[in-house]
MDTraj code that builds the backbone (N, CA, C; nanometers):
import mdtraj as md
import numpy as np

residues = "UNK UNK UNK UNK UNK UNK UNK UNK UNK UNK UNK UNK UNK UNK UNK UNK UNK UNK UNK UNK UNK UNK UNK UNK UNK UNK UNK UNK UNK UNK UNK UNK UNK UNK UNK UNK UNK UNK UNK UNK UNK UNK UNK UNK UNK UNK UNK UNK UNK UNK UNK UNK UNK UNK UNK UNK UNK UNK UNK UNK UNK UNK UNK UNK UNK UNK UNK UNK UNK UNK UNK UNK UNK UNK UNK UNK UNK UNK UNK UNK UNK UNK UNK UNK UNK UNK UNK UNK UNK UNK UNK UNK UNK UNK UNK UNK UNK UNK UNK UNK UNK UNK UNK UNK UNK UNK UNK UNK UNK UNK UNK UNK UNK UNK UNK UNK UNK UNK UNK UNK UNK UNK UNK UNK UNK UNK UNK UNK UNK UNK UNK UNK UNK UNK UNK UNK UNK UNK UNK UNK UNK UNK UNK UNK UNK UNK UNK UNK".split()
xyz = np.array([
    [4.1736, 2.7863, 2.6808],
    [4.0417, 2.7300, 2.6990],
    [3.9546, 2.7548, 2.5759],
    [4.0153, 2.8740, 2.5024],
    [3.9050, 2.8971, 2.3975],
    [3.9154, 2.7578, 2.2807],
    [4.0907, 2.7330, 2.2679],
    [4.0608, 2.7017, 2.1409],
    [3.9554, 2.5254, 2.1302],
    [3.9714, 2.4885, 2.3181],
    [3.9087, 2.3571, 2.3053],
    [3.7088, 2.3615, 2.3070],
    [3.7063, 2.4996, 2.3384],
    [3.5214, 2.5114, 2.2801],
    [3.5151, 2.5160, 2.1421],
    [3.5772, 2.5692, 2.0541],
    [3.5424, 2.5568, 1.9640],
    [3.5517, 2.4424, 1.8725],
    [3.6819, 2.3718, 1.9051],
    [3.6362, 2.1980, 1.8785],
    [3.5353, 2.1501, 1.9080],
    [3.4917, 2.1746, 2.0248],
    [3.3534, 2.1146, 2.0510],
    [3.2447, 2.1786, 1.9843],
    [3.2414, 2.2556, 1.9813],
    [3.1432, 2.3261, 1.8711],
    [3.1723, 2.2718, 1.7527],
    [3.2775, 2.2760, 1.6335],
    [3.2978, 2.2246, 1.5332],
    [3.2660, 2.0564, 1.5283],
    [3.2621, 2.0140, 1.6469],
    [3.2320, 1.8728, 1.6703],
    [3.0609, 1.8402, 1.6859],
    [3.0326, 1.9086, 1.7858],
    [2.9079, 1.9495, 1.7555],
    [2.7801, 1.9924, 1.6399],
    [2.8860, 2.0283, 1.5373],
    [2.8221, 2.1292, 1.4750],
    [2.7966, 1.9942, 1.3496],
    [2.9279, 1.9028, 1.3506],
    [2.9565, 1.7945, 1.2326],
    [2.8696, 1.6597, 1.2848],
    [2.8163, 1.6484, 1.4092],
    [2.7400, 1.5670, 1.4486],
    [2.6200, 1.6223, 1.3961],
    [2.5536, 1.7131, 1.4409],
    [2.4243, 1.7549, 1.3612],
    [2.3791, 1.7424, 1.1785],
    [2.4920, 1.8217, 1.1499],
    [2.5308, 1.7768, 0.9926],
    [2.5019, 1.6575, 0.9631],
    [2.5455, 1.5789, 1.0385],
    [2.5557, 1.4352, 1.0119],
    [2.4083, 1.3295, 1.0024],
    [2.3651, 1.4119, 1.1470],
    [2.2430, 1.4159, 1.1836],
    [2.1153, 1.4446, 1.0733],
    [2.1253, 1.5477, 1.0631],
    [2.0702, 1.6206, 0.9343],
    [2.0488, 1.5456, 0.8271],
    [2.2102, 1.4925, 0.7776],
    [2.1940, 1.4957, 0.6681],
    [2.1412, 1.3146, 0.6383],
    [2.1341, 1.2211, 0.7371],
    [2.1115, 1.1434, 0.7166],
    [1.9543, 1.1291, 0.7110],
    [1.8798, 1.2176, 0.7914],
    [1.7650, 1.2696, 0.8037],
    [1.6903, 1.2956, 0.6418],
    [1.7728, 1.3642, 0.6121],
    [1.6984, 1.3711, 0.4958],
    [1.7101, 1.2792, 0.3701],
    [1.8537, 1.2091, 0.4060],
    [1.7916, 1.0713, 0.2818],
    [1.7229, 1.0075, 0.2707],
    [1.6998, 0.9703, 0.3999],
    [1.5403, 0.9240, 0.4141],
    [1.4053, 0.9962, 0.4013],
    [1.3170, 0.9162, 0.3163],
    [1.1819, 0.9525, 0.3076],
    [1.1117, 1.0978, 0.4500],
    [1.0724, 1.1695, 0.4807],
    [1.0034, 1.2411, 0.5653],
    [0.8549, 1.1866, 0.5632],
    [0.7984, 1.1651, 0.6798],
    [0.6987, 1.1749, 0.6608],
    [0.6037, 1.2695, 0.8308],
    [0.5237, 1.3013, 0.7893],
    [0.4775, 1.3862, 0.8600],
    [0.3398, 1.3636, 0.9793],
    [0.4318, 1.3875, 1.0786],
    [0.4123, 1.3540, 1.2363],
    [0.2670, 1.4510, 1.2918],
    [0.1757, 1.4059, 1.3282],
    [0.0542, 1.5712, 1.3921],
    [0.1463, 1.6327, 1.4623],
    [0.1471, 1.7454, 1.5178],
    [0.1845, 1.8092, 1.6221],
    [0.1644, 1.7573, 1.7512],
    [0.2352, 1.7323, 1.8256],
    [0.2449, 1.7033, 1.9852],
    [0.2558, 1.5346, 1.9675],
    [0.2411, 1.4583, 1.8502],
    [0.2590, 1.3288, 1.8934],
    [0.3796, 1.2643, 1.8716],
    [0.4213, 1.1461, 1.9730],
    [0.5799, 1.0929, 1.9566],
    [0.5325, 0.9548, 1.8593],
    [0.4382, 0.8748, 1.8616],
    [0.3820, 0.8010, 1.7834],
    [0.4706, 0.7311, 1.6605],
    [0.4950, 0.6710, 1.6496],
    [0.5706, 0.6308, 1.4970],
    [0.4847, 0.5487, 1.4192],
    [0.4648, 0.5058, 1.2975],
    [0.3924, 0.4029, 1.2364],
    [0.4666, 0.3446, 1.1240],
    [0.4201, 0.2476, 1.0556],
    [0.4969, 0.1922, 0.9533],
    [0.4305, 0.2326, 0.8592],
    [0.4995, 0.2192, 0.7233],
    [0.4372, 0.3163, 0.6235],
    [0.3128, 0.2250, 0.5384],
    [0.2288, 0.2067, 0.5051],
    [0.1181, 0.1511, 0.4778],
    [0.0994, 0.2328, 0.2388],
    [0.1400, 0.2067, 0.1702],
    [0.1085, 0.2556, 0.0535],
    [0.1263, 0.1592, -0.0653],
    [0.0282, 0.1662, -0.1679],
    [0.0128, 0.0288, -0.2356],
    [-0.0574, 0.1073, -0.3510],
    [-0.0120, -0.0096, -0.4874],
    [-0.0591, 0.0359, -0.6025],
    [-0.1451, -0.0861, -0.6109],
    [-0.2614, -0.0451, -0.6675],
    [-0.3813, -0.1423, -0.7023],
    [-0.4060, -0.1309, -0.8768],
    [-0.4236, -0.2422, -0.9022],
    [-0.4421, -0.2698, -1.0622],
    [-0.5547, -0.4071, -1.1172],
    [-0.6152, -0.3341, -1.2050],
    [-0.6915, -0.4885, -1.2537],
    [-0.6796, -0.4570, -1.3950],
    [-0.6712, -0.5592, -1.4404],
    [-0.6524, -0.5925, -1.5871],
    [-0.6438, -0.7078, -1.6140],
    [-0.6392, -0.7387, -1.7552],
    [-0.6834, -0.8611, -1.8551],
    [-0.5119, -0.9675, -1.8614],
    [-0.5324, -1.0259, -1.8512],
    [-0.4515, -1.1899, -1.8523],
    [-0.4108, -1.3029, -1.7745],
    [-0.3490, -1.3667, -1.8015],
    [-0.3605, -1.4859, -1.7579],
    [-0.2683, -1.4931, -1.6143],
    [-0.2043, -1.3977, -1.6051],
    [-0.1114, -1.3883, -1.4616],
    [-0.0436, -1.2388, -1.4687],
    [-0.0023, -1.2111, -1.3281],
    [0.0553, -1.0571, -1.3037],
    [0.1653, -0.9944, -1.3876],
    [0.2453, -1.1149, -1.4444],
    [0.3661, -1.0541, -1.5069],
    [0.3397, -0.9794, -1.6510],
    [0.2467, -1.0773, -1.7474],
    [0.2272, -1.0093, -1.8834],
    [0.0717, -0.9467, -1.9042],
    [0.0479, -0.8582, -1.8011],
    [-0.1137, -0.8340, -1.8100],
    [-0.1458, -0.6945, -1.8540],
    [-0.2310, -0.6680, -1.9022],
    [-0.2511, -0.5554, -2.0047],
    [-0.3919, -0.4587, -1.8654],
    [-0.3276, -0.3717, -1.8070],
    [-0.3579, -0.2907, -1.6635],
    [-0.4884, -0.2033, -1.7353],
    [-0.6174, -0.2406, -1.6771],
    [-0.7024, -0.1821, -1.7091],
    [-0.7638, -0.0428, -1.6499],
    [-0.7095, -0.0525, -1.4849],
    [-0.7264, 0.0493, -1.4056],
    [-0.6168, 0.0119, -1.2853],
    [-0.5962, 0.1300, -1.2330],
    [-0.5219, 0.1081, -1.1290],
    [-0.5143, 0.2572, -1.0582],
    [-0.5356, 0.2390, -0.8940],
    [-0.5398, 0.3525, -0.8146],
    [-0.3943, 0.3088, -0.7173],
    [-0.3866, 0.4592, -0.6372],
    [-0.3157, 0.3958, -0.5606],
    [-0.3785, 0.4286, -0.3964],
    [-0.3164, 0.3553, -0.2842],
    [-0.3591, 0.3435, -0.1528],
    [-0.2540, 0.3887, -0.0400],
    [-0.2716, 0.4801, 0.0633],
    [-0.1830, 0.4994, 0.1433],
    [-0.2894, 0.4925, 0.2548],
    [-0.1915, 0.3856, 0.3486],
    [-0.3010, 0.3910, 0.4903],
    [-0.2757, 0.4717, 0.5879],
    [-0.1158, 0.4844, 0.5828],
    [-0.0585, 0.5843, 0.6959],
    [-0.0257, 0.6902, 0.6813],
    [-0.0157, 0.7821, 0.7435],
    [-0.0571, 0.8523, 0.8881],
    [-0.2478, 0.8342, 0.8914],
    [-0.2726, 0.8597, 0.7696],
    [-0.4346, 0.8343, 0.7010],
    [-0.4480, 0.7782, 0.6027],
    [-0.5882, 0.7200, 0.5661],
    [-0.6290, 0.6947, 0.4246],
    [-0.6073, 0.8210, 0.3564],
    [-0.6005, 0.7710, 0.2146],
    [-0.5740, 0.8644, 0.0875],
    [-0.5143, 0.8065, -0.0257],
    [-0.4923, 0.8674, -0.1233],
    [-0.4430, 0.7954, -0.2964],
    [-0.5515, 0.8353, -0.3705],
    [-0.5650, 0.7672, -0.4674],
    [-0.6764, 0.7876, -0.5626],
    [-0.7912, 0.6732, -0.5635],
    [-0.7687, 0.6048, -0.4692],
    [-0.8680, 0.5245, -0.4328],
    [-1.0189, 0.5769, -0.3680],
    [-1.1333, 0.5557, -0.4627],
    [-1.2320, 0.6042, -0.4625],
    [-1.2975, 0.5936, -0.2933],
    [-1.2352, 0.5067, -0.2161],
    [-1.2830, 0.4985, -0.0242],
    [-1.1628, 0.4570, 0.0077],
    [-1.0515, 0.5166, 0.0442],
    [-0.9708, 0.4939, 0.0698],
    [-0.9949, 0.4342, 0.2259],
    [-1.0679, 0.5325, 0.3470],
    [-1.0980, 0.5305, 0.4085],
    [-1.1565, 0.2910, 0.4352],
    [-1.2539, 0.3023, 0.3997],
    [-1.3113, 0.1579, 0.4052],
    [-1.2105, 0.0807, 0.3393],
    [-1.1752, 0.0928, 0.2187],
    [-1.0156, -0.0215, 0.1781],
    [-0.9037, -0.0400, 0.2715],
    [-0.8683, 0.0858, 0.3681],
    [-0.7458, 0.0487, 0.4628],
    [-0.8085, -0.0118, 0.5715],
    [-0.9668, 0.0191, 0.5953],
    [-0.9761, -0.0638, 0.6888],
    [-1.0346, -0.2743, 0.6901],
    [-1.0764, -0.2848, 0.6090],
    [-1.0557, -0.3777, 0.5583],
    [-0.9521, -0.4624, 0.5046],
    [-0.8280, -0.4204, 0.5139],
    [-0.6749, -0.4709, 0.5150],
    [-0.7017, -0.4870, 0.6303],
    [-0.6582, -0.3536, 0.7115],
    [-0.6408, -0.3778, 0.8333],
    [-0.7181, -0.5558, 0.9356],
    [-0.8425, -0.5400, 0.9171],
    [-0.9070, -0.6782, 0.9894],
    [-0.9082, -0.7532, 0.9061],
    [-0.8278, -0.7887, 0.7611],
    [-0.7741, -0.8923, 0.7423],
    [-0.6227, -0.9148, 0.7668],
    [-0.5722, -0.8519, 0.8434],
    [-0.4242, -0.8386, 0.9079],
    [-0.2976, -0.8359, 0.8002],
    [-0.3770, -0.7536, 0.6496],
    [-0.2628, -0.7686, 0.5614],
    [-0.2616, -0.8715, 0.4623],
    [-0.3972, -0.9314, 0.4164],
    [-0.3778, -1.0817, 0.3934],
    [-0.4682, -1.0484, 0.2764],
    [-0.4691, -1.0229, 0.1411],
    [-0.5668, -0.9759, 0.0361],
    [-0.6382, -1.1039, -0.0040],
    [-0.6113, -1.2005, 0.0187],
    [-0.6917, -1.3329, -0.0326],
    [-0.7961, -1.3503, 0.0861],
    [-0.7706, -1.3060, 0.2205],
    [-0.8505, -1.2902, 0.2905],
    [-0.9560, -1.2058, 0.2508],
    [-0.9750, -1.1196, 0.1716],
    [-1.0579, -1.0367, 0.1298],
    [-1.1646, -1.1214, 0.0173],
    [-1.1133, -1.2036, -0.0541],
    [-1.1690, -1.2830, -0.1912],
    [-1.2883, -1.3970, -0.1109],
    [-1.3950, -1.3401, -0.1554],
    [-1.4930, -1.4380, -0.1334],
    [-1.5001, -1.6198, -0.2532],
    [-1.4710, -1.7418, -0.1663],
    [-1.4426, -1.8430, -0.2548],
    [-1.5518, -1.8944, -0.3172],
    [-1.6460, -1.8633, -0.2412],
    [-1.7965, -1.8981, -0.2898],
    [-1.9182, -1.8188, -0.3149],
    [-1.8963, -1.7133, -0.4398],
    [-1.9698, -1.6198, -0.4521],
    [-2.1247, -1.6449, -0.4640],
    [-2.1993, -1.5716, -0.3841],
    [-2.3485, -1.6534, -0.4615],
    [-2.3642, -1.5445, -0.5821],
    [-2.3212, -1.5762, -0.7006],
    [-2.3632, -1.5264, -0.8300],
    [-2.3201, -1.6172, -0.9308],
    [-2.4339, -1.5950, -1.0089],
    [-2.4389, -1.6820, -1.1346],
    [-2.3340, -1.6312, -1.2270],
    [-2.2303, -1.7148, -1.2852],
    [-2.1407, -1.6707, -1.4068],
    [-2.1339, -1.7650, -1.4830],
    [-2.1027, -1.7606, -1.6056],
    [-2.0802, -1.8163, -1.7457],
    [-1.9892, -1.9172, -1.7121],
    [-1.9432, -1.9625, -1.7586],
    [-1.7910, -2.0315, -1.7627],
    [-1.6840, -1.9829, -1.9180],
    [-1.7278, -1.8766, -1.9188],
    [-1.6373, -1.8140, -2.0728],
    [-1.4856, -1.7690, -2.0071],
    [-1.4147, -1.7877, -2.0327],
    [-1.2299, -1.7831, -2.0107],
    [-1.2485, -1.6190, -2.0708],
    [-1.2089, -1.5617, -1.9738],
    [-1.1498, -1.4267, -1.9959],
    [-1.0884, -1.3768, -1.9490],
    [-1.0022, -1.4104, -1.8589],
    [-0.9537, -1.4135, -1.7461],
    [-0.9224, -1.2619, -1.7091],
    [-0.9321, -1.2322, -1.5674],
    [-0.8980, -1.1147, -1.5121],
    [-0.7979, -1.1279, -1.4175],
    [-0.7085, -1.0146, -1.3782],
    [-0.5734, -1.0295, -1.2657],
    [-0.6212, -0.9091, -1.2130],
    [-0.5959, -0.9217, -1.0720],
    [-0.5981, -0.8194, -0.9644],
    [-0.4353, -0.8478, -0.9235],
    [-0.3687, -0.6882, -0.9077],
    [-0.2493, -0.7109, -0.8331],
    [-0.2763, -0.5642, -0.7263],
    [-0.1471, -0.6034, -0.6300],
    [-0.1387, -0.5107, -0.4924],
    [-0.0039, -0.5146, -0.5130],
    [0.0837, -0.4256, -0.5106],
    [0.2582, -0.3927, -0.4893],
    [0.2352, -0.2924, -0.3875],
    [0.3727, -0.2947, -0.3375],
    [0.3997, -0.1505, -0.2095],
    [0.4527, -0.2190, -0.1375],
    [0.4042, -0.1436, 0.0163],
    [0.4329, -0.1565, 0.1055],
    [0.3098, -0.1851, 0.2142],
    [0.2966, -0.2510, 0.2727],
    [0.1753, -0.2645, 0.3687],
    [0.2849, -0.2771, 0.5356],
    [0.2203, -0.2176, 0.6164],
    [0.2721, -0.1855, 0.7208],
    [0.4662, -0.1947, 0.7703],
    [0.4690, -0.1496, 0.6626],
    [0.6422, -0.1582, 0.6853],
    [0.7237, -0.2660, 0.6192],
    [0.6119, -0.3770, 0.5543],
    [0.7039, -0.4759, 0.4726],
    [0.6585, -0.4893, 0.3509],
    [0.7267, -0.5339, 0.2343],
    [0.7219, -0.5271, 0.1083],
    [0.5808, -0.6317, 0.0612],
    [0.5333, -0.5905, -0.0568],
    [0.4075, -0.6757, -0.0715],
    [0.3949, -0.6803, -0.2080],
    [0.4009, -0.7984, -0.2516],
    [0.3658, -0.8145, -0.4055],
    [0.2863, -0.9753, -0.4019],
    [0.1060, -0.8983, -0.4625],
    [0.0084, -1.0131, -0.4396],
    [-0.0608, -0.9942, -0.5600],
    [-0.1438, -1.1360, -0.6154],
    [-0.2152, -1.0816, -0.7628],
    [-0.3561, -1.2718, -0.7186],
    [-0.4300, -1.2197, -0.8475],
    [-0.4944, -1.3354, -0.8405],
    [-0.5364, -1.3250, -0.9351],
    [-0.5895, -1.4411, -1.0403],
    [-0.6401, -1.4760, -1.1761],
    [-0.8135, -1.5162, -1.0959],
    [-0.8581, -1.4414, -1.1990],
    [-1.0274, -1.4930, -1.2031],
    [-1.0583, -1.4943, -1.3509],
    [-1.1539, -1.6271, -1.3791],
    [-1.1784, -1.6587, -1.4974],
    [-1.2269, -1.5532, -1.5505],
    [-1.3365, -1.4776, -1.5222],
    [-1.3757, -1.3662, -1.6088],
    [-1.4133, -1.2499, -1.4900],
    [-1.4780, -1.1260, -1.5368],
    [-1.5316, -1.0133, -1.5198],
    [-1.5998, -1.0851, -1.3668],
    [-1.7192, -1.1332, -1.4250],
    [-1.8267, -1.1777, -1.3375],
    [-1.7703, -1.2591, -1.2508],
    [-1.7042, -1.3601, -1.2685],
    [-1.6749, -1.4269, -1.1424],
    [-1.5272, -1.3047, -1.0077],
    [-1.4779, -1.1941, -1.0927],
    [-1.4365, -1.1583, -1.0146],
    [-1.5059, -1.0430, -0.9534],
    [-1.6053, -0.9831, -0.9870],
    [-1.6541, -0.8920, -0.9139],
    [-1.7555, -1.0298, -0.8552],
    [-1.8001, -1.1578, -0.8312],
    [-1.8896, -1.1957, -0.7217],
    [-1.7508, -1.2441, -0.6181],
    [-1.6414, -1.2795, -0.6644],
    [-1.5305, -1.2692, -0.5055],
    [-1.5459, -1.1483, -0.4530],
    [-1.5467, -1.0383, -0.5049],
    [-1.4926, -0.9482, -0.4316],
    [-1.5700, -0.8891, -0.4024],
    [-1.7289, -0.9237, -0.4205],
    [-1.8894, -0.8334, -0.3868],
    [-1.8604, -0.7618, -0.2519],
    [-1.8111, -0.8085, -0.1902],
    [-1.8034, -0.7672, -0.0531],
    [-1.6655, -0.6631, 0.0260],
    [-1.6146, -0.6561, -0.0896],
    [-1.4822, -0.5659, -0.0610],
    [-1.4673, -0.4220, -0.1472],
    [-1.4353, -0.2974, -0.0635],
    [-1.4029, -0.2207, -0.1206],
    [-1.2721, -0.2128, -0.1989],
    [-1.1696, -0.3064, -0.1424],
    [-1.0606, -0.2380, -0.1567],
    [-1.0445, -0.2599, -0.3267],
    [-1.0853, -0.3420, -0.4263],
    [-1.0404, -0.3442, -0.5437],
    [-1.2046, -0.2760, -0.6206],
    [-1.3042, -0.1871, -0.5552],
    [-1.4281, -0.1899, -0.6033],
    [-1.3521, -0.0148, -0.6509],
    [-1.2765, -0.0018, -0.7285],
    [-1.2460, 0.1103, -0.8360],
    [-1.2365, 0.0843, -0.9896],
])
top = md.Topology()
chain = top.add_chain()
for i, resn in enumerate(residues, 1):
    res = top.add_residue(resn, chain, resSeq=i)
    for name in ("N", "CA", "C"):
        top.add_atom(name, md.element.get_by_symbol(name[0]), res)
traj = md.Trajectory(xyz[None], top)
């Protein structure tokens, strides 16, 4: 009888291992105490800089954003930027005001806003060209999430 417990133990023991070890190839992320809760992972790099589109643009600033478990990154309100994703359901052009009331030039200087990551568990790569400075801070007068 002994020698078939200890198969089971050694069986036991290689399930956990297994357990374990798959556990930790994956990312950890950290649960409050007492909750079963799961969430999707919410974290994003934010960038604005000078050119004509996302691929060849010269990055003037850029923070980054994590919404889940909490706000946080180096985003100056992290807090108000995740929630403002949030009630635009993920949708950053939803955020861009099309009809700013502010006066701008018409001088070509163009500016790019981009977002990469992850937003609630699926991959996200978003950008937008604004002719200059001024016309992109009057889209976005109303949004924290790119006001760094």
């Amino acid at each position: 009888m002994r020698p078939i417990r200890n198969k089971l133990g050694a069986v036991g023991a290689a399930t956990v291992l297994a357990l374990t070890g798959a556990a930790a190839a994956s990312p950890a992320h950290a649960q409050p105490t007492g909750t079963t809760s799961l969430y999707a992972p919410s974290a994003l790099v934010l960038t604005v800089g000078s050119g004509e589109e996302a691929g060849p643009v010269t990055v003037e600033r850029a923070v980054t954003l994590s919404c889940e478990p909490r706000p946080g990154g180096t985003h100056p309100s992290p807090a108000a930027a995740c929630g403002e994703l949030r009630a635009a359901g993920g949708e950053f052009s939803g955020l861009i005001d099309t009809s700013p009331r502010r006066i701008c030039t018409r001088e070509w200087d163009p500016v790019v806003i981009t977002a990469h990551g992850v937003w609630q568990g699926k991959q996200v790569s978003w950008s937008a060209t604004f002719g200059n400075t001024c016309l992109m801070e009057g889209g976005l007068a109303e949004s924290a999430l790119f006001a760094f």
